[in-house]
N, C-alpha and C positions, 0 to 999 in steps of 0.2 A: 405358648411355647413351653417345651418341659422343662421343668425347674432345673433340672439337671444340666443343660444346658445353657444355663444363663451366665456363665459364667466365662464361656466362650462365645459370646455373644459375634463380638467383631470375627471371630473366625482365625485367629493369631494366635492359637494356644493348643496345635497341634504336637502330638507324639507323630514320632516317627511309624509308628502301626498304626494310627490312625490315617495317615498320607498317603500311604501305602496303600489302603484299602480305597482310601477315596481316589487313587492313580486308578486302580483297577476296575473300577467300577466306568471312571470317566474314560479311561483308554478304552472300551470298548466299539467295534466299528460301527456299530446299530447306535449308540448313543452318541459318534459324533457324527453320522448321518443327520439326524435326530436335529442335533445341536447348529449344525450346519444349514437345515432347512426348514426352521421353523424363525420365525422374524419373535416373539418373545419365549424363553427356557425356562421360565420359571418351572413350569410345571415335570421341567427335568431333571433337576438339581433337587426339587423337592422328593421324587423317588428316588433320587440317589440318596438324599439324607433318610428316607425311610427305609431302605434295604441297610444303611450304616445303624438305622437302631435297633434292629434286631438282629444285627451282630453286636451290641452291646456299647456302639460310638453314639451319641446323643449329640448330633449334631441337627440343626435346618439346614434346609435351601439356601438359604440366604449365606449361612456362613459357606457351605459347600462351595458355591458359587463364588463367593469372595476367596477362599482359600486359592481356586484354582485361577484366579485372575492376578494374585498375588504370585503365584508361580509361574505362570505365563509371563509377568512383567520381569521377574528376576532371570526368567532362561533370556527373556529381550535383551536385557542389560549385559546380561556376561558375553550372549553373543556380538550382540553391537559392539563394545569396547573392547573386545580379546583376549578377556580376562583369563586366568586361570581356572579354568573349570573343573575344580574340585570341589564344586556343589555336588551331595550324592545323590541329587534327585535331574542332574542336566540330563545323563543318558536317556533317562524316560521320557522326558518332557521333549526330546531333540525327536526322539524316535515318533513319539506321538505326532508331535506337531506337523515333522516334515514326510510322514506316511500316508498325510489324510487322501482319503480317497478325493478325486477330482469331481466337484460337482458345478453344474451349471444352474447358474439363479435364474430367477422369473419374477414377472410383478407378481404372482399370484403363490402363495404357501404352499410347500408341499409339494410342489412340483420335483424338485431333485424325487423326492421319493417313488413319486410314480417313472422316472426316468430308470429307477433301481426296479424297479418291481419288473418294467416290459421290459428290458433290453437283459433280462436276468436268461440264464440257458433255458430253463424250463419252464420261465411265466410265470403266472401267479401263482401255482400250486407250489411249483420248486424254491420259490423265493419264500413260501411261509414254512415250508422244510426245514429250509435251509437258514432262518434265519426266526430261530426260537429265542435268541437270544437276545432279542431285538423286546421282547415283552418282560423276558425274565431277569434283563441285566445279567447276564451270568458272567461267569470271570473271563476276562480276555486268556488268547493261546500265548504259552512261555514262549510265539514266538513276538508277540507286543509289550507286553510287561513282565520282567523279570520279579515276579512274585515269591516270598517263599511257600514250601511247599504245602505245609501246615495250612498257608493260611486259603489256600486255591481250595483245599480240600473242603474244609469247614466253611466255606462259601458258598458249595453246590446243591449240601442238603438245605440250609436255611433257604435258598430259592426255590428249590424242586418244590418247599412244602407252600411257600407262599403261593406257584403257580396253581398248586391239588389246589389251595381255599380258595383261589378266583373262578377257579372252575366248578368249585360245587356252589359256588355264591352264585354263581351266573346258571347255573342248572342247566345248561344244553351244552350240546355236542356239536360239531361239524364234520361231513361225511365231506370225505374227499372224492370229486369230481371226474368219473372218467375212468377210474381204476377199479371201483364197486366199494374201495377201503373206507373205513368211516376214522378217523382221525379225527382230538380235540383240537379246538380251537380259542387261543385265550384272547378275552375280552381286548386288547391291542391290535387283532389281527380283524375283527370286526370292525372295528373303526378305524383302520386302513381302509377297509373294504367300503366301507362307507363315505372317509375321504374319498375316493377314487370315483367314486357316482358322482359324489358331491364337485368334484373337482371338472370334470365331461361336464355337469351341467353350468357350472358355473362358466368354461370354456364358450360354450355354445350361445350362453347369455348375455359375454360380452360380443361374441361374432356378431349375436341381430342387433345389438346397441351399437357397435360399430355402422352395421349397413342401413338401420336407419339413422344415424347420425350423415352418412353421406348421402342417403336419399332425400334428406333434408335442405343439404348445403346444395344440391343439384337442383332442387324448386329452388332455393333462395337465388343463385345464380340466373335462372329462369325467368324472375319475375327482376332482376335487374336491369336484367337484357331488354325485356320487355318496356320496363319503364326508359328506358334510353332510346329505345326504339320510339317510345311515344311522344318523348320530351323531344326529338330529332325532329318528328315532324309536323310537333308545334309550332318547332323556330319555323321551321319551313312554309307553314300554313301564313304566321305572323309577318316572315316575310315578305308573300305574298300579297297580303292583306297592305301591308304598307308602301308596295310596289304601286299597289290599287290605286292610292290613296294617292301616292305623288305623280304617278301620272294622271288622273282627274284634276288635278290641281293646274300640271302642267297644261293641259287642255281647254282649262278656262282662262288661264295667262295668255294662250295664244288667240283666244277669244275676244278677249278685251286689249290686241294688243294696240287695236285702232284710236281706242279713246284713248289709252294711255300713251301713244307715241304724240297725240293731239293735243298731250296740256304740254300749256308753257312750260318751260325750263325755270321760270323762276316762281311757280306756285310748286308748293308742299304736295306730292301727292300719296294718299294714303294706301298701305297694303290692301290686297284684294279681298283676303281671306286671314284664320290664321294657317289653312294650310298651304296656302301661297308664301306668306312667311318663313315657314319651316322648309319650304324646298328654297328659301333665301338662305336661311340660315344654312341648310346644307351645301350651298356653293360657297359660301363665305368659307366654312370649315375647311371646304378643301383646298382653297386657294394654295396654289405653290409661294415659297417665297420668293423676293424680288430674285435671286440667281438664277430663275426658273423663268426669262421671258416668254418664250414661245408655248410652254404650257397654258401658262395666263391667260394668252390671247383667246383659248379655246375654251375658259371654265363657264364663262357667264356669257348670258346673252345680252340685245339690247334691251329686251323686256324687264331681264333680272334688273341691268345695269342701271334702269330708269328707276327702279322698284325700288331698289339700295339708295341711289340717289337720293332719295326722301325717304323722312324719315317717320314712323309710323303716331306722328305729331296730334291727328286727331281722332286718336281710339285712345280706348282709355287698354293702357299696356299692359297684355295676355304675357303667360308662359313662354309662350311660342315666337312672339313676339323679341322677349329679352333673354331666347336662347340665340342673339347674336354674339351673347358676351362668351359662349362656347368655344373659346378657342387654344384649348391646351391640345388639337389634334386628336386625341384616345377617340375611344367610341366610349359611349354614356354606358353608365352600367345597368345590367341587365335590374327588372324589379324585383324586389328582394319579394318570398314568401313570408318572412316574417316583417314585414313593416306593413302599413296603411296606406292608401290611396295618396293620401298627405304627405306620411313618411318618407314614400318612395319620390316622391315630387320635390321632398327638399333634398331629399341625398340625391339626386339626376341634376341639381340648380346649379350654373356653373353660369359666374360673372368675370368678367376682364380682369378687374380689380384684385379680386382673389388667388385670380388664377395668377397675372402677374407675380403677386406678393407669397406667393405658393413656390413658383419660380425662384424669386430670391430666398427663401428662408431655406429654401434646401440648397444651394450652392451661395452662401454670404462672401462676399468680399471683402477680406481685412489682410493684414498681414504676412498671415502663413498660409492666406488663400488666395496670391496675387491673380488670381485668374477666376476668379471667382464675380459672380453679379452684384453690380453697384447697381442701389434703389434710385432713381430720382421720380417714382410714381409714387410712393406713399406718402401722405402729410405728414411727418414727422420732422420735428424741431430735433436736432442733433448738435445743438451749439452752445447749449449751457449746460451741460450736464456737471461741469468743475462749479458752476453757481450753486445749482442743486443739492449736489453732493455735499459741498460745504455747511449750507445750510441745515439738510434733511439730516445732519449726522451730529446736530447737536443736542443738547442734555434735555433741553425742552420737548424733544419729539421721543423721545424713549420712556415717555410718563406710560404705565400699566396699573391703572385703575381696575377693581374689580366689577365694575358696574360696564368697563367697556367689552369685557368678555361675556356676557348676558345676554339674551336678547334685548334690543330696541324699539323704540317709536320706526316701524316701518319707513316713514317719509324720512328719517335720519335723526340720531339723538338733537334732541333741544337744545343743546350748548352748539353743534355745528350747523342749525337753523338758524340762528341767532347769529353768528358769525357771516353764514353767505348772506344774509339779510342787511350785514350792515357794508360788507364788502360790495355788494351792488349799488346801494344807496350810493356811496361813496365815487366807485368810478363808472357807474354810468350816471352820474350827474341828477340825480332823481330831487324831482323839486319837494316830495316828504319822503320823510323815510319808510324802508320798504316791510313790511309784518314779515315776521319768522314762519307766522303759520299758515302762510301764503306761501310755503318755500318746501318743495321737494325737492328730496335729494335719492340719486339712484347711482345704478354702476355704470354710469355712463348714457351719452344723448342719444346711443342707439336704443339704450332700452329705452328712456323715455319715448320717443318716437314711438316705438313697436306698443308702450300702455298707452300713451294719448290716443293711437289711433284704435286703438281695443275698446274707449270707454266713449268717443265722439260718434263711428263710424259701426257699421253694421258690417258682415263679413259682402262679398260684392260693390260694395259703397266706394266710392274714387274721393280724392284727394289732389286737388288742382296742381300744380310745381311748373315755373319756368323753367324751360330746357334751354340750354344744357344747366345738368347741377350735379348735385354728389350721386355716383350711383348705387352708393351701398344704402340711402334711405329704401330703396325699391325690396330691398329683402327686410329692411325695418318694418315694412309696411304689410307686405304680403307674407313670410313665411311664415307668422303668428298670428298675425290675425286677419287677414284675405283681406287685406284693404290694396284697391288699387292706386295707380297713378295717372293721373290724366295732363298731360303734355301742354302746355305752351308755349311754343317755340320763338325762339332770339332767333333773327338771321344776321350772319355775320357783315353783310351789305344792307346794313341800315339805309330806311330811304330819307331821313329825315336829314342829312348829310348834318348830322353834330358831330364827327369826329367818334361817337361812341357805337362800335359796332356790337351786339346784344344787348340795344341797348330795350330795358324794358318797360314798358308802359303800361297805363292803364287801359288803354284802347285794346292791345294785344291779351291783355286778359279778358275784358267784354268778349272780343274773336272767341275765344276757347273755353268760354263759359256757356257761348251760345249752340257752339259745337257742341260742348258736353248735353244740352238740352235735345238738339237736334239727333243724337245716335244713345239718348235715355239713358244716359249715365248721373249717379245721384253722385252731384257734387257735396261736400260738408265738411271742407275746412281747405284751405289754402297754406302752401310753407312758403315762408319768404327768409331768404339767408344774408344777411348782411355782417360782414363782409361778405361777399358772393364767393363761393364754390361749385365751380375754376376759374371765374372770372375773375377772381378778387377783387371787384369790383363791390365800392363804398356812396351807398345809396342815399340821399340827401333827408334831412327830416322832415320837409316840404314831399320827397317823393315817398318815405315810407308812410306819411299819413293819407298819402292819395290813396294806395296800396293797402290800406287799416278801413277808410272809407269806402272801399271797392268790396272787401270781404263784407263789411257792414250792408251795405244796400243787397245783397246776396246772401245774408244771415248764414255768412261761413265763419267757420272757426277761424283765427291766426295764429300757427306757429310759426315764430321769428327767431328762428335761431342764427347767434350772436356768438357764437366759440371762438370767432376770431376777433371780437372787440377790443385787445389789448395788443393786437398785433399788427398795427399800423406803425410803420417805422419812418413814416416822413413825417419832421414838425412842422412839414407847414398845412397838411392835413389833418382834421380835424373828426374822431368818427362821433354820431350822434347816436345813440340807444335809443329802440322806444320808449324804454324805463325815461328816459328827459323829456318827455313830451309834457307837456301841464296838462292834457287831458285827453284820454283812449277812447276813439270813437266807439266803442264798444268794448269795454273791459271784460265784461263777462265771457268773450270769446275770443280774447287775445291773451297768448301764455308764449311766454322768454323762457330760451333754453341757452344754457352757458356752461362749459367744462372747463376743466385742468387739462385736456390734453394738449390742445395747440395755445393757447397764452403763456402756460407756465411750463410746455414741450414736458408732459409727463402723461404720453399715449398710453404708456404701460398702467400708469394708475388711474384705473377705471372709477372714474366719478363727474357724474353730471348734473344742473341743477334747473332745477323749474320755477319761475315764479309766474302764477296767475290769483288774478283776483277772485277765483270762482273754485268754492269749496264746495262746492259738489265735484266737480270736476278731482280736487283734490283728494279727498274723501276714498273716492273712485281707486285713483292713484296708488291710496296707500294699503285698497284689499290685495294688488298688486304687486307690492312694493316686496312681499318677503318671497318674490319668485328672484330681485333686485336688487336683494341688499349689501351692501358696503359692512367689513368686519369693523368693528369698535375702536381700534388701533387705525385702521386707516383713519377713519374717518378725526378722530385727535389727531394725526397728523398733520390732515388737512386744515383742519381751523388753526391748530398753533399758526402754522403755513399764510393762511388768509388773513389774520388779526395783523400780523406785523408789518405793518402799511409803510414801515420806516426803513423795511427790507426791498418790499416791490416795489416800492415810488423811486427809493433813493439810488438799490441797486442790482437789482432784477430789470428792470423793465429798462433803465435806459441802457444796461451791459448790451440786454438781448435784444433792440433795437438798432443801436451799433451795429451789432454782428450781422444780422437779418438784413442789414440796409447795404453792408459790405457786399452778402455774399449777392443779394439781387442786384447790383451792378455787376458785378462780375462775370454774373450769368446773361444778363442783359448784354453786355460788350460782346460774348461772343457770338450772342444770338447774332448781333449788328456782322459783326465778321463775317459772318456764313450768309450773310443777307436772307435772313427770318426773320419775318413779321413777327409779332405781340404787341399786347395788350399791356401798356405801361400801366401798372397800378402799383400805387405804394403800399399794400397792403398784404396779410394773409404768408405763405409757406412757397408760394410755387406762380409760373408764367405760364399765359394763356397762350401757347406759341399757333404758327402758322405755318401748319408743315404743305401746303398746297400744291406747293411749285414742285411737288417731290413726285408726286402722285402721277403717276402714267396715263390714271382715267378719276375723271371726280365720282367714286363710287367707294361706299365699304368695303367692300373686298382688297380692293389700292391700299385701303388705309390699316386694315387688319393685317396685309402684309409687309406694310411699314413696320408694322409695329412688330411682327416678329422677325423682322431682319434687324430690328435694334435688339432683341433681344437674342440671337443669334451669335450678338457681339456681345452680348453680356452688359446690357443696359436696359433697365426697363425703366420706361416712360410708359402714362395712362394718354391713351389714345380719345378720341373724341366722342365714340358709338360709349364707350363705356360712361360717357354722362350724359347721353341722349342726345347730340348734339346736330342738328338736322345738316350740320352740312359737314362730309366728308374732311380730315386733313387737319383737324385741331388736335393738339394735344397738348399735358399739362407737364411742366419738368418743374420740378422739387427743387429748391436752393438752398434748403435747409440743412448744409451739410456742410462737413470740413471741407477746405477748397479743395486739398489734393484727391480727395471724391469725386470734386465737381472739375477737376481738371479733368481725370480719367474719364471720366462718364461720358465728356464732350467729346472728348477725343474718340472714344468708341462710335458717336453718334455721326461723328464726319465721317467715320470710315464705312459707318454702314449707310450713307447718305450717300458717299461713292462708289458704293457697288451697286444701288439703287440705277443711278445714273448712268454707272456704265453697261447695266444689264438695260436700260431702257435704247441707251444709245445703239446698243449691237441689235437692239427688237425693230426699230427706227428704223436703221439699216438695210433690215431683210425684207422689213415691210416695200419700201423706195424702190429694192430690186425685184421685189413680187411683182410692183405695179409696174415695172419698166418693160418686164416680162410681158406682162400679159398688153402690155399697149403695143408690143410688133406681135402680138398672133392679130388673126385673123377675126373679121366681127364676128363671125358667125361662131368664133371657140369664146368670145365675149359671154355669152350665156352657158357657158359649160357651168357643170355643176362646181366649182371649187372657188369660182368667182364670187368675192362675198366682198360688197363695198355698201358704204352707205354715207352721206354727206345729211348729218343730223342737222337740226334749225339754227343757222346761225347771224344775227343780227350783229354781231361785232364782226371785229376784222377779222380776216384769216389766221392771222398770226396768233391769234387767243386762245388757239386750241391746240393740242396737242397731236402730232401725227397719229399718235394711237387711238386719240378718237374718229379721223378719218376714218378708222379702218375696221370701228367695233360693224358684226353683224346684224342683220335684222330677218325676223322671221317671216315676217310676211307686210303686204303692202298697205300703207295708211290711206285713207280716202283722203282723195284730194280739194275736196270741198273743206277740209278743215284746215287747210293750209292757207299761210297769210300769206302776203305780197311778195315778205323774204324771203322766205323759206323754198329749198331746193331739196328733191330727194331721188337720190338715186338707188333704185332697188337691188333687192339680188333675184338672178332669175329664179335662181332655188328654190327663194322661198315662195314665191309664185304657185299657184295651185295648179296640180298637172292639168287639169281643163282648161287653161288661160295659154292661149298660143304666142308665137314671137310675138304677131301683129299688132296683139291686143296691148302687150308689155311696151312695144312700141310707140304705139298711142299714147298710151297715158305719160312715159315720159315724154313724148312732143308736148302734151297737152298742157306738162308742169315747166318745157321750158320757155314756151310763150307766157304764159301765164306771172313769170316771174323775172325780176329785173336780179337775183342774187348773180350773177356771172358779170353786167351791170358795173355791181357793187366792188365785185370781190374779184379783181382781176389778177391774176398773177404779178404784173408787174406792180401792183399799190405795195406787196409784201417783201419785195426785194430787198435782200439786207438786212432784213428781220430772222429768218430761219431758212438757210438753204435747202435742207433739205424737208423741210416744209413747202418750202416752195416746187421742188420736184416733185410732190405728191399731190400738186393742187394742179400741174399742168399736164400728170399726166392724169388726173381724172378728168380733167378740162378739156383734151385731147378726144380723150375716149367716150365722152360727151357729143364733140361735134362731129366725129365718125358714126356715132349713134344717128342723128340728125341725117347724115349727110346719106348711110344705110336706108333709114326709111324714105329719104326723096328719093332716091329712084327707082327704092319699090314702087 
């Protein structure tokens, strides 16, 4: 910068002739075109301060530009506020600012200019004519700035000679166009001329950047289209494919419906297939609820009905299998592209259990949610939380070592080994006491479950279980580590008539071990639960060593879990632990599993514990253990917890025995009110009820729809199917809870127990007047197609069955060589093959009613007074029997 000018650096130290000149320079209309369409001016302000030095002002750009932004701001002010305008610089600044020419912006510089140049009278030529002033800065006309005169004049020579030196700088000429004139041209009007090429091509450059931007976005649209198109008739192709699939399925059900209508009623019989399963499991899903009788009648057939009847007892349990627990209604979701074979099979995995407790967590029942879902399906202890609380929140449990914020010993710190070690010694009666380093500890017995069967079992490999039991071990087992479950089923009509119905033996496990041999399943370890879960049933130490000597002679592992060993609430019951035994018939493969959740009702605090004698096994456990671990605070929590023997003996266990013993009469009374069966056991969280009588048909689907017409009322109870339970109609209700829960819950449960009833009643009803119907037509409309009866095997009385089973349909006709002495059946002509004539159908019923004394047996009049309108349904099939008969004699 020149020296000279440093002293007005900031631009605030103008004379009045210095302003002046700088007004007149910047009032020019070429320079506030200029000023106006160019997005940075520096390069303006800077010829304005070089035409001010040689008139002798020593100013820059920079202050120029400042001066005149200062002036612009002070005409702002005076006009905004309405000041007195006797600034003597406002006329100019007023006239300048509000004369400016009108120009239109654009994204791209320079445009106003070419807007001045075309739309000028004479075009290009006439615009650099006419507008010299536009290179030369020359003084604006007396009639834009009032200049004095003096100084306009001595303003025209200093430019005229600056324009001669750019022209002889630059050495050419320009010959004007058209007229033959040759006129100069100053270096400014060149490069206009040059913008203006520049400016077309750049126009044109964003045009083809535009139209290939959109010929772009028109493929991408393109290949969209396309791929919807494709993926449209994938689904389409997939669901054909599965259409395939269920109807082949269906075709061998109707194949086999001879054998299977020919096994007894009281043997187990086992699925066909698992895609005979899956077209079960898809009737069961759709089942309407109980408000829906007439629907009902038409979902399943007698083949399903038989299929669902039993339970898939002696296979070892597929996917497809325990997608009966599927019954939130949705459709599964589609497989994801980013998960695994694996992945996609555990996010489609839907269990009762879940799905229930899925149900409650998103609508909970308390206070400000009167209408809201009461649990009685979950094990959860809800009645000492004021013990707990009291307990957990004193000084001793708030210890923060820094050694417990660290990591640990995998299997759990040594001080809370040492602790479960001597707390099992202690109340499971152990005749020495039990090693620390025999004692893992995890975040609960589902993990252990899911690593014991990781480190015993191969992925394929099964694992024996009496059924019914807990159903959430079957995802402990399979969704980590592919271990299956192989079934031994309780039936609920024990024959050995003790009063204990599931009840379980050793004999029943031989049956299902020899199964497993016969259909090459590798058995490798056994779970036996005592107290039993849903039975709650408490297994003698005479019968858990039968059960310890059964896995031995069969070199199976035994897991015996024991979670609810503290939660026997009758004193005159007594529970025994294997830990009390004086000697394991095989220790090396017998390991105890025990938690906090149900003894000391802290579900929320994940901690479970192992003890076995076999460190290898343990070893195993603890490569394991840090997928499993419990934080360093919890776990000092829990020992303080465990060690105070003076707390749980004295008054922990007897409060929450008390309670637990209150609230299971309670619940038992009203079971007795409504006249439900159960399973009296003093033990465990929850009643083994007996919802049978409820059931319109003894099939799964009856029972699946129980259970969501209780949850329709907003009460969920765990149904039977959801712990494998081979016969229809069981289910588990929870008493673990304040009473005014277990009021409501019941209450909910009567009422959907009475819609149940009265929707069977009004089905009953229609069914009596179908058959009253079709007994005044004619024999010959007897065989129309809409006749569909069937008189299934029945060796009890009449009265033992329900009209709805009179009236289930059947597909096609059983041989009659497989039928016993009792057994009556009456076909539907339907299902008869179109080549089989009246004649023939005729015959063969003659042929079943000689042949059998059930009419004999089963007279209408034996049932009188038992079920009226049961008894309408028996005579008028009895009627329409002997007009059968009576038809074919005098053909």
């Amino acid at each position: 910068m020149d020296p000279r000018g440093r002293r007005h650096e900031r631009g605030s130290n103008w004379t009045d002739q210095e302003i002046v000149e700088l007004l007149q320079l910047w009032s020019d209309e070429s320079i506030q075109i200029e000023l106006e369409s160019s997005l940075r001016n520096q390069r303006v302000f800077d010829r304005i301060a070089l035409i001010l030095r040689e008139k002798g002002i020593y100013r820059t750009g920079d202050q120029c530009r400042e001066k005149i932004k200062k002036m612009k701001l002070e005409y702002r002010r005076i006009k905004d506020n309405h000041k007195m305008r006797s600034w003597k610089f406002y006329d100019v600044m007023d006239r300048v600012i509000t004369n400016r020419p009108a120009i239109t912006y654009s994204t791209m510089g320079g445009t106003v200019v070419a807007q001045q140049v075309f739309h000028s009278p004479g075009g290009y030529d006439s615009f650099l004519q006419g507008s010299s002033s536009l290179g030369s800065f020359g003084p604006a006309s007396s009639d834009n700035v009032p200049v004095p005169h003096d100084a306009s004049k001595e303003g025209l020579r200093p430019l005229a000679a600056v324009r001669q030196r750019r022209r002889r700088k630059a050495g050419k000429t320009a010959c004007s166009h058209g007229s033959g004139k040759c006129g100069s041209q100053g270096p400014l009007d060149k490069a206009l001329a040059s913008f203006l090429v520049w400016q077309r091509c750049a126009e044109d450059r964003l045009l083809s950047l535009e139209e290939a931007r959109l010929e772009k976005e028109l493929q991408a649209d393109e290949r969209r289209q396309h791929q919807e198109e494709r993926r449209v008739e994938q689904d389409r192709q997939h669901e054909l494919r599965l259409f395939s699939m269920l109807t082949g399925a269906l075709a061998a059900v109707r194949q086999g419906a001879v054998t299977t209508e020919s096994t007894p009623s009281n043997t187990p019989v086992s699925l066909v297939d698992p895609e005979s399963a899956l077209l079960t499991t898809s009737a069961a899903s759709s089942v309407p609820c109980a408000s829906e009788p007439h629907a009902l009648a038409h979902t399943v057939s007698t083949k399903e009905t038989i299929k669902l009847r039993s339970h898939p007892s002696s296979k070892v349990c597929t996917p497809t299998e325990r997608a009966l627990a599927s019954v939130s209604g949705e459709k599964s979701p589609e497989p994801s592209m980013y998960l695994s074979n694996r992945g996609n099979s555990i996010r489609q995995h839907r269990a009762i259990l879940q799905e229930g407790f899925a149900q409650y967590g998103a609508n909970r029942y308390d206070i400000d949610n009167p209408n809201g879902v009461i649990n009685m399906g979950t094990s959860e202890n809800k009645l000492c939380y004021d013990l707990l609380h009291k307990r957990l929140t004193q000084s001793d449990m708030l210890h923060v070592d820094p050694a417990l914020l660290q990591y640990g010993d995998w299997r759990g710190h040594a001080f809370l080994r040492e602790v479960v070690a001597k707390f099992l010694t202690h109340y499971c009666r152990c005749p020495k006491p039990l090693k620390a380093d025999n004692v893992v500890v995890m975040n609960g017995c589902s993990a252990l479950f899911s690593c014991i069967a990781a480190v015993i079992c191969d992925p394929k490999d099964a694992i024996l279980i009496p059924s019914p039991f807990y159903g959430v071990i079957t995802e402990d087992l399979q969704l980590y580590s592919d271990v299956k479950l192989f079934h031994a089923p309780l039936d609920c009509e024990d024959s050995n008539k003790d009063d204990r119905p599931f009840h379980l033996t050793v004999s029943k496990l031989d049956e299902a071990i020899q199964r497993a041999k016969q259909e090459g399943a590798n058995i490798r370890a056994i779970i036996l639960m005592n107290p039993h879960n849903p039975l709650a049933e408490i297994y003698s130490p005479k019968e858990m060593l039968s059960f310890l000597e059964f896995a031995k002679r069969n070199e199976l592992h035994a897991i015996v879990d024991e979670v609810y060993m503290l939660t026997v609430f009758d004193e005159s019951v007594t529970f025994h632990s294997v830990l009390s035994l004086d000697s394991l018939p095989d220790p090396q493969r017998t390991h105890i599993m025990w938690g906090l959740s149900k003894d000391f009702a802290m579900a929320g605090n994940r901690l479970g514990t192992l003890y076995t004698e076999n460190l290898d096994l343990v070893e195993a456990l603890a490569q394991l253990g840090s997928f499993h671990g419990i934080s360093g605070t919890t776990q000092h929590q829990v020992a303080q917890l465990l060690q105070d023997q003076e707390w749980i003996s004295k008054k922990f266990l007897p409060e929450n025995r008390r309670r637990l013993k209150a609230a299971h009469r309670y619940l038992t009374d009203e079971l007795q009110t409504m006249d439900i069966h159960y399973l009296d056991r003093p033990a465990a969280l929850y009643v083994w009820a007996d919802f049978r009588k409820f059931l319109r048909a003894p099939s799964f689907e009856e029972e699946l729809c129980m259970w969501r017409c209780f949850l329709k009322h907003k009460v969920v109870l765990s149904c039977g199917q959801a712990f494998s339970c081979s016969t229809p109609g069981w289910f588990r209700i929870v008493f673990a809870n304040q009473q005014h829960h277990l009021q409501l819950g019941l209450k909910r449960i009567r009422e959907a127990l009475k819609e149940i009833k009265e929707s069977s009643a009004d089905r009953d009803s229609s069914i009596v007047k179908e058959a009253s119907e079709e007994n005044r037509r004619p024999v010959k409309e007897d065989c129309a197609p809409s006749d569909n009866v069937i008189i299934e095997n029945s060796t009890s009385s009449p009265h033992s069955k329900s009209a709805d089973q009179l009236k289930e349909k059947a597909c096609s006709v059983p041989d009659t060589s497989s039928l016993g002495p009792d057994e009556f059946v009456l076909h539907d002509c339907q299902a008869s093959k179109p080549a089989e004539n009246l004649d023939s159908l005729i015959g063969t019923l003659k042929q079943q009613i000689r042949s059998s004394n059930w009419l004999e047996k089963n007279t209408p009049e034996r049932s009188a007074g038992e079920d009226p309108e049961i008894l309408d349904v028996f005579k008028a099939l009895l009627e329409r029997a002997r007009n059968t008969e009576e038809e074919y004699s005098t053909v």
